[in-house]
Structures are given as structure tokens and as C-alpha cells.
C-alpha positions as CSV (number, residue, x, y, z in Angstrom):
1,X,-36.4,-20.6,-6.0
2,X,-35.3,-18.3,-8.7
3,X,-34.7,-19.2,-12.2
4,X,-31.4,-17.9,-13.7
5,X,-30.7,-18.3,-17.3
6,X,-26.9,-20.0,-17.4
7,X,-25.5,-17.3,-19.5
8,X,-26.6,-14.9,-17.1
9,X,-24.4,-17.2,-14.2
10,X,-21.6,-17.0,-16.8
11,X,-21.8,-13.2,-17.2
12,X,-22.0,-12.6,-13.3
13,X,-19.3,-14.5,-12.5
14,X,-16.7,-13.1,-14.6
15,X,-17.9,-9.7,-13.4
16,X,-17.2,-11.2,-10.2
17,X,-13.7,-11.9,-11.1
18,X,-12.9,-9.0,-12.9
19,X,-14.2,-7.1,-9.6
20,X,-11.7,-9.2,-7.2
21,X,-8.5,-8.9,-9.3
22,X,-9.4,-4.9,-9.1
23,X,-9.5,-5.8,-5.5
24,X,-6.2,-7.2,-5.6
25,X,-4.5,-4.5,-7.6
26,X,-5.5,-2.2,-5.2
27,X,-2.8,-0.4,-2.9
28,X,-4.0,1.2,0.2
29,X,-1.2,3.9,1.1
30,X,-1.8,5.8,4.6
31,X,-1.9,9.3,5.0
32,X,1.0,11.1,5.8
33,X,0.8,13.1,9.0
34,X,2.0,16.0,7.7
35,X,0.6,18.0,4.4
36,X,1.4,21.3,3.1
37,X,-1.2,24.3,3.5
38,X,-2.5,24.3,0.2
39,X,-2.6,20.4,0.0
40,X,-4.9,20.3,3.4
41,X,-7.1,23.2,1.9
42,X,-7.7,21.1,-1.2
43,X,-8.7,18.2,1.5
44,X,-11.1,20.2,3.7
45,X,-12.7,22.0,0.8
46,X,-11.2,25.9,1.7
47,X,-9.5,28.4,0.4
48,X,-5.5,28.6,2.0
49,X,-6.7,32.0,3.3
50,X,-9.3,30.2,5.6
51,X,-6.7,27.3,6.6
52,X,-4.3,30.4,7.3
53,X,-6.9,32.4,9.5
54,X,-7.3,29.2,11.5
55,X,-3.4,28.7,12.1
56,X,-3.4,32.2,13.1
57,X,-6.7,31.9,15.4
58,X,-4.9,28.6,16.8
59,X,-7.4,26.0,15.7
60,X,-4.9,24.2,13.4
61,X,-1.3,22.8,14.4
62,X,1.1,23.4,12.3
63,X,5.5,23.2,12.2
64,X,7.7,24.7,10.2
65,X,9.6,22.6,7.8
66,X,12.0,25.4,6.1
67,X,9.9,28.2,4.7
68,X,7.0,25.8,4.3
69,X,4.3,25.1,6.8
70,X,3.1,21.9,7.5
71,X,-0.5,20.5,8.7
72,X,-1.1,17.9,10.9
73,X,-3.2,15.2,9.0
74,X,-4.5,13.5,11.9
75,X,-5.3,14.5,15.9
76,X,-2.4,13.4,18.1
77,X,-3.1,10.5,20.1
């Protein structure tokens, strides 16, 4: 058995609640499935230039929305 001093108890479980209504404020928002170039480079850690040489090289897909292209977020299913 381990002796806990009752202020310690106190302390804990009001961290404890403090941790669960941050819990509860939370709002998990999926990803979209489409970003922009520089907005998936920024993900991945690369420059655009490397996301571009991989469109170009066919590694990525992409689609055109207006002058902007788009990156596919996640693999098609």
C-alpha cells in the first residue's frame, strides 16, 4: 500500500479535471482531401520545388482547381 498525503489526492484530482474539460473542448476536424502545393510542402517538410519535381516525375496526384493546383491529402481507397 502506498501512503498519499490528502492534499496531494486533492491536487491530483483537480489536475484530473482540468485535464478532461481540455478533453472536452477539444475539436477533432478531419483533413481535407485536397491541399494547395505550398500547404502539403509545409506538411511533408519540403520545399514546393521538391513537391513540384514530384508532380512532374508523377509520384504525386494532383487537379487543377483554376490556376491553382491541388494535392491529394490521402491515398484513394
Amino acid at each position: 500500500m502506498i501512503l498519499v498525503e490528502a492534499d496531494e489526492i486533492t491536487r491530483l484530482r483537480a489536475e484530473n479535471r482540468a485535464l478532461r474539460d481540455e478533453l472536452k473542448a477539444v475539436k477533432i476536424t478531419p483533413l481535407p482531401d485536397w491541399i494547395s502545393i505550398k500547404d502539403y510542402a509545409d506538411r511533408v517538410g519540403v520545399t514546393t520545388a521538391t513537391v513540384r519535381n514530384w508532380i512532374r516525375k508523377g509520384v504525386l496526384e494532383t487537379y487543377r482547381h483554376g490556376s491553382k493546383t491541388m494535392m491529394r491529402t490521402r491515398p484513394r481507397r
